[in-house]
FIFI-383166 format. One record per residue (C-alpha): y, z, x negated; residue in one letter. Coordinates in steps of 0.25 Angstrom, whole numbers, plus 5000, padded with zeros to 4 digits. Layout:
BEGIN
YZXA/...
//
This chain:
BEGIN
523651404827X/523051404840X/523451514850X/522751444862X/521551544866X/520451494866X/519751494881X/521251404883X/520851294872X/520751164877X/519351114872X/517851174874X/517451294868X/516151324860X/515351374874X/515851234881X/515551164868X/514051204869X/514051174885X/514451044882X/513551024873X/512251074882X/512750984892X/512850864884X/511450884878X/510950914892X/511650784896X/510850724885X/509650764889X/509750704902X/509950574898X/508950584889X/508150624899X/508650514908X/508550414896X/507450314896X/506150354891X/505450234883X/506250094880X/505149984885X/505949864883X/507249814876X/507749684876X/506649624883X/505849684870X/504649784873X/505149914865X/503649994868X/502349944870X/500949964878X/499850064875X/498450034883X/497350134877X/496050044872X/495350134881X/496150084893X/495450034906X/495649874911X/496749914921X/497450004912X/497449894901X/498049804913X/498949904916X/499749894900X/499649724904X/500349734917X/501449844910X/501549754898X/501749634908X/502749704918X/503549774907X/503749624902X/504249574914X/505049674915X/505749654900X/505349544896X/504949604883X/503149594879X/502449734880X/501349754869X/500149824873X/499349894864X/497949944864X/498050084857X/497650234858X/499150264852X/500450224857X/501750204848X/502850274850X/503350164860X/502250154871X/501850104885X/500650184885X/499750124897X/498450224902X/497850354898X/497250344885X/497450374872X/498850334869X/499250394883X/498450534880X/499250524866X/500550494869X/500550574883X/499850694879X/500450784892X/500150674902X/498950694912X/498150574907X/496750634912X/497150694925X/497750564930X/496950524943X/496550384945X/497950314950X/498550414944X/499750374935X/500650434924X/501850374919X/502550454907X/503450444895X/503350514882X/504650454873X/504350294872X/502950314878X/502650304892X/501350304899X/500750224908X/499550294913X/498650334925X/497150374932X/496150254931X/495950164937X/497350144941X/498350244935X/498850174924X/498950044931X/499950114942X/500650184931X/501150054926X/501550014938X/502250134942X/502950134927X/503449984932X/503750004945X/504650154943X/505050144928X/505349984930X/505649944944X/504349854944X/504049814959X/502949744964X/503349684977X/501949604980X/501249524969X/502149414969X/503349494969X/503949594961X/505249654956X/505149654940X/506549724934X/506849624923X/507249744910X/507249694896X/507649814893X/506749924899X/506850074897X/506050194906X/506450344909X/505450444906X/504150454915X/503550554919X/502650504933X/501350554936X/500850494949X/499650444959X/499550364972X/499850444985X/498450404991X/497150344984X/496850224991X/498250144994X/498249995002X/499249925007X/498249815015X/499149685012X/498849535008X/500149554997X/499549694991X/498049644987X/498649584976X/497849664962X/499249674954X/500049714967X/499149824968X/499049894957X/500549884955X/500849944967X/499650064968X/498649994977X/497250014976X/496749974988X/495249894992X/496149754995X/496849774983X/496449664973X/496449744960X/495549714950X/495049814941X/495849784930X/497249824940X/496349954942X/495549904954X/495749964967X/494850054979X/493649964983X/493049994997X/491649945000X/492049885013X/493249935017X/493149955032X/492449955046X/491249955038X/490149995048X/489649855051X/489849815035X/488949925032X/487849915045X/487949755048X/487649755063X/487249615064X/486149665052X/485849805059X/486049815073X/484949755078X/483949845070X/484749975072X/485549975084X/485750115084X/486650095071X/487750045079X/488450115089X/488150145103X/489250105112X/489050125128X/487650155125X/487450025118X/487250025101X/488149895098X/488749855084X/489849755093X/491149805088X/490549955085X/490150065074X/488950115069X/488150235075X/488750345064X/487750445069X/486350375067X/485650435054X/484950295050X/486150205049X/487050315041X/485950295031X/485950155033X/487450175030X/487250255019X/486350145012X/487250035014X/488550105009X/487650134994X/487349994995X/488849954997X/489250034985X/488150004977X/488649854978X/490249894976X/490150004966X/491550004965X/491850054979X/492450194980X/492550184996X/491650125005X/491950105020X/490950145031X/491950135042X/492050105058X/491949955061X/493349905066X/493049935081X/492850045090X/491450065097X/490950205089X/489550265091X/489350345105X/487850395102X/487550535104X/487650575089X/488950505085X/489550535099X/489250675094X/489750685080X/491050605087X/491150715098X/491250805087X/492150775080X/493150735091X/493050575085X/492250465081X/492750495068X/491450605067X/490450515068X/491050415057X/491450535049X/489950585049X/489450465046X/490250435034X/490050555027X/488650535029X/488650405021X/489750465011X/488850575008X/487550495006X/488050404997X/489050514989X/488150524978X/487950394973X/489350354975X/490250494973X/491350404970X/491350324983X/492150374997X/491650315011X/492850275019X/492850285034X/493950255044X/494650335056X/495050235063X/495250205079X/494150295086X/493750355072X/495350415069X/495250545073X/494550645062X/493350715067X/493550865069X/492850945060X/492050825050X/492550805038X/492450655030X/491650675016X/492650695005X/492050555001X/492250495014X/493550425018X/494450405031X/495350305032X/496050345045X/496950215052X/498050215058X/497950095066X/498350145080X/499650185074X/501250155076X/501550115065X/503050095069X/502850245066X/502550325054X/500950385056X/501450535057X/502450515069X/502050525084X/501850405087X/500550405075X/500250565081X/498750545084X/498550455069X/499450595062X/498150685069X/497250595064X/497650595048X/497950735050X/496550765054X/495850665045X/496750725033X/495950855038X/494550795037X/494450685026X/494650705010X/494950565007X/495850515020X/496350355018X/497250285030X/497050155036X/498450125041X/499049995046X/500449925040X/500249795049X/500249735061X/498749665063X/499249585075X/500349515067X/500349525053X/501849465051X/502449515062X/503449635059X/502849785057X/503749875059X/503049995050X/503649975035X/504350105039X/503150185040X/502550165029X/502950275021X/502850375032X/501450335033X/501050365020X/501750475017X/501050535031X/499750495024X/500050555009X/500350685018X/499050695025X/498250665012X/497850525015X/497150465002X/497050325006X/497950225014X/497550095016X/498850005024X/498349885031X/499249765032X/499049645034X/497649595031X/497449475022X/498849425026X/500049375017X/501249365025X/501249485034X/502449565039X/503049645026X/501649635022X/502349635007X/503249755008X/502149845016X/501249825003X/502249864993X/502949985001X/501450055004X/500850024990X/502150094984X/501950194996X/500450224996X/500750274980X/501550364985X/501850374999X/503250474996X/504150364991X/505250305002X/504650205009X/505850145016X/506450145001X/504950054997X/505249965009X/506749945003X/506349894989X/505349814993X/506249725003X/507349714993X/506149684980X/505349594987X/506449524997X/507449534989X/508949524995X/508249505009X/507849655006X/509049715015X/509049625028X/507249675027X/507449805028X/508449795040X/507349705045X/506149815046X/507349915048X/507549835063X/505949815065X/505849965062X/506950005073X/506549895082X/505149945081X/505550085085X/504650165095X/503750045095X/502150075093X/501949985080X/500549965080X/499649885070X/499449785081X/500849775085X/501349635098X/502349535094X/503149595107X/503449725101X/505049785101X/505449745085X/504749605090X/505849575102X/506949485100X/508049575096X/507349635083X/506849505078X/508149445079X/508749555070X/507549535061X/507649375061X/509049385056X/508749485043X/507649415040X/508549285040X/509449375031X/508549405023X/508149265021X/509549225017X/509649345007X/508549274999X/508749155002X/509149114987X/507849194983X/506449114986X/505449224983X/506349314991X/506549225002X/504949185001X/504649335005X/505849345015X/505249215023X/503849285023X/504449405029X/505149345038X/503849275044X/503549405052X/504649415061X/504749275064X/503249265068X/503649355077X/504849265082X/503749145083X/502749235090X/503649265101X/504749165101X/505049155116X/504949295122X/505949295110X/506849215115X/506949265126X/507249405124X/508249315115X/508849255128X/508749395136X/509649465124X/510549335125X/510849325110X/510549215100X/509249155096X/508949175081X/508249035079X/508748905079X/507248855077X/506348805088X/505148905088X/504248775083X/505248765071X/505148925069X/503648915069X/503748825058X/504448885048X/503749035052X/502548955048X/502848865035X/503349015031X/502149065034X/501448945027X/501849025014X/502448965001X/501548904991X/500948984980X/501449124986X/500349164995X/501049275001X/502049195009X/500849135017X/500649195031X/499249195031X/498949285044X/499649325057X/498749455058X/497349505058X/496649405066X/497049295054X/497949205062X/498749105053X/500249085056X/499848945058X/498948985069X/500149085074X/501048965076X/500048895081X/499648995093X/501049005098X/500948875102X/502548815097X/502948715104X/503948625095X/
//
């Protein structure tokens, strides 16, 4: 007999019982929950396999090849795809059709916009879908990049996990691109398969209509004298061009934007143009790339008007864009602000299919666009964000003096375009080096603003971060403390887009502590070719600055009264900068092939500093 009461008993009672037991099964649906979703591989062995509807378009077909294709580099294991209107149980299903509308009755399959994506999992299903032409194509890479920590460095590198065995949590992503129209303007992001995997659409984007095509322009910019060739028109109609001190000329000018006959004649030879392209969606009819506006009476008056010369281009663009709206609905006319155009007019407004693509190029970009220093550019988005439907910026990531020599803005990239998403910027188009392997951190610039320009919220200096330790490998760390000191150094300094070889970061001092980290890096890869490949490139930029500028160097060398960081003659310094910039054979992008946007060659570089042995 027991005579113990029972609140005293040592074990639970029926209450704390069914406590536990709610917590246990609450536990368990945590983990469940927590569980993965949908086994893809096991063993190197595919466990599911790929559904593509017969119905699917070119690029979403190519969409099922590059997942079969990733997910077997990945596992090792080979993917079927089937061609079907059902899936099994087990399923990759890739696009909207039949199967996907099936299998995923609740998901939003019709209201997906065109880049839209949607990545989901029903029990061993998962879907792979998006808006055309591009959705599904981005869904797979997004799928690969999130769910398996795929990374795309440049095309010829990348960060492929190796999992024979390969599980994924449940999904449940719905997304779109932050802007429209998204460019990172670099030699190492033209590349077709680097594009689509890393959400560019952009006009220098080589992406063939199978990897979903890409925005084509007809012409692209400072288009007034492609559209009204001077040397074919001048002569007959002087007063097409503008008049300047009382004289019409068409030497480094614009057109007369008031003149009724040639704003017809404009209007002609843009429904030619498109005629000839149909594909184009945006045509330019832009200021040339000079200064020189119309100062006739009318165009003086519509500018006077509007408090800018912006209300002269501004009339005479929604002139043509809506002449030629009916037979092209589906066409924009793109215009620029740009130099004497930037500020918006007062009270006229762009055409809702006109659009502005406002530069930045008078900037410090040492600082974020939004701050101080960038007050008189803020006025101007904010006024333009007033005025025009469709606003695109034109902004500047390079230095077009010298292209190798180090840029100290990698820190503003994501304040800019978070400051552009803000103020309902559509397009950004980020101009880098032109037509130039080779340039200064031309490679991780591409990565971090295509990741960025999808969407502008994530942690840029987090981007930078994984990109130095993916694509330099264990030369990652002493990088980033590299642009950390060319950041400080740079401090208070006005960074602009045409920035001399004399500025602060580019004294003895801050080179010196950059020419160690970069020799540390060298030596963390030593043992690693492609690693150490990259690292040699980088490196080219600060020492082209060394070389540049040796003596006033060494001097300031002597002055501090510390030690000289090279026991090479400058002759001997010369030589290896430029067998490095020679390039490695059958790797393209270790050729330096220009020093900035005039087109000197780094042989042509040395050669002008005339080295004496």
């Amino acid at each position: 007999m027991n005579n113990t009461p029972k609140s005293a008993r040592i074990g639970p009672s029926k209450h704390s019982r069914t406590l536990a037991t709610c917590w246990v099964l609450a536990l368990l649906v945590v983990l469940l929950r927590q569980a993965p979703a949908a086994v893809i591989a096991e063993n190197g062995v595919a466990r599911t396999v790929i559904v593509v509807d017969p119905a699917a378009t070119t690029t979403e077909k190519f969409a099922a090849r590059q997942l079969a294709s990733s997910l077997q580099q990945i596992t090792g294991a080979s993917f079927e795809i089937r061609t079907n209107t059902q899936a099994p149980a087990r399923a990759i299903i890739v696009g909207s059709g039949a199967a996907a509308a099936a299998s995923f009755p609740q998901a939003p399959l019709a209201e997906l916009g065109q880049e839209e994506l949607i990545i989901r999992t029903e029990g061993d299903r998962l879907l792979l879908a998006g808006g055309r032409p591009r959705g599904t194509l981005y869904a797979v890479s997004r799928f690969l990049q999130d769910a398996c920590g795929v990374r795309w460095w440049t095309s010829w590198a990348s960060r492929i996990p190796r999992q024979p065995s390969l599980r994924i949590a449940d999904q449940n992503v719905r997304a779109k691109p932050a802007f429209e129209y998204r460019e990172p303007f670099w030699q190492c992001a033209f590349d077709g398969d680097w594009s689509w995997r890393n959400f560019c659409n952009g006009q220098s984007s080589d992406l063939t209509p199978e990897q979903g095509g890409h925005v084509i322009y007809k012409y692209f910019v400072h288009s007034f004298y492609q559209l009204v060739p001077p040397e074919k028109y001048f002569a007959p109609h002087p007063e097409w061009f503008s008049l300047v001190k009382g004289r019409r000329t068409a030497d480094n000018a614009q057109l007369c934007l008031s003149n009724p006959e040639l704003r017809d004649f404009v209007v002609r030879q843009v429904r030619q143009a498109l005629r000839e392209t149909p594909a184009a969606r945006i045509i330019s009819v832009s200021q040339n790339d000079c200064f020189n506006p119309c100062e006739c009476a009318p165009c003086k008056a519509l500018d006077d008007a509007e408090g800018s010369h912006a209300g002269s281009v501004i009339s005479f663009v929604n002139y043509i864009a809506e002449k030629i709206e009916p037979e092209f609905p589906n066409v924009a006319v793109d215009t620029l602000a740009y130099q004497y155009t930037r500020q918006p007019p007062r009270a006229l407004r762009p055409r809702p299919n006109v659009i502005v693509r406002l530069c930045s190029i008078e900037c410090n970009f040492r600082q974020p666009l939004d701050s101080p220093a960038n007050a008189a550019f803020a006025a101007d988005i904010r006024g333009w964000e007033k005025r025009a439907d469709r606003l695109y910026i034109w902004d500047y990531v390079t230095d077009f003096a010298h292209y190798l020599q180090p840029f100290p803005d990698w820190f503003t990239l994501g304040p800019n375009l978070r400051f552009f998403q803000a103020h309902h910027v559509r397009g950004v188009f980020e101009e880098g080096a032109t037509g130039a392997f080779g340039a200064e951190m031309a490679e991780m610039r591409a990565w971090v603003l295509a990741q960025l320009l999808w969407n502008p919220r994530q942690d840029d200096q987090a981007l930078i971060r994984e990109f130095l330790d993916g694509y330099y490998g264990a030369a990652g760390q002493p990088l980033a403390r590299y642009l950390n000191l060319m950041q400080k150094a740079s401090e208070g300094f006005n960074l602009s887009c045409y920035t001399p070889s004399d500025a602060p970061f580019l004294h003895f001092e801050p080179l010196a502590q950059a020419e160690a980290l970069w020799q540390e890096a060298e030596h963390a890869v030593a043992d690693n070719g492609e690693c150490l490949a990259r690292v040699r490139q980088g490196h080219l930029a600060a020492q082209c600055v060394w070389l540049a500028r040796w003596d006033e160097l060494r001097e300031e060398c002597s002055r501090a009264s510390v030690t000289w960081p090279f026991t090479v003659t400058r002759g001997e310094f010369a030589r290896h900068w430029l067998a490095t910039a020679q390039g490695l054979p059958d790797q393209p992008w270790t050729k330096v092939t220009l020093m900035w946007e005039g087109g000197s060659t780094p042989q042509e570089f040395v050669s002008k500093l005339e080295i004496k042995p």
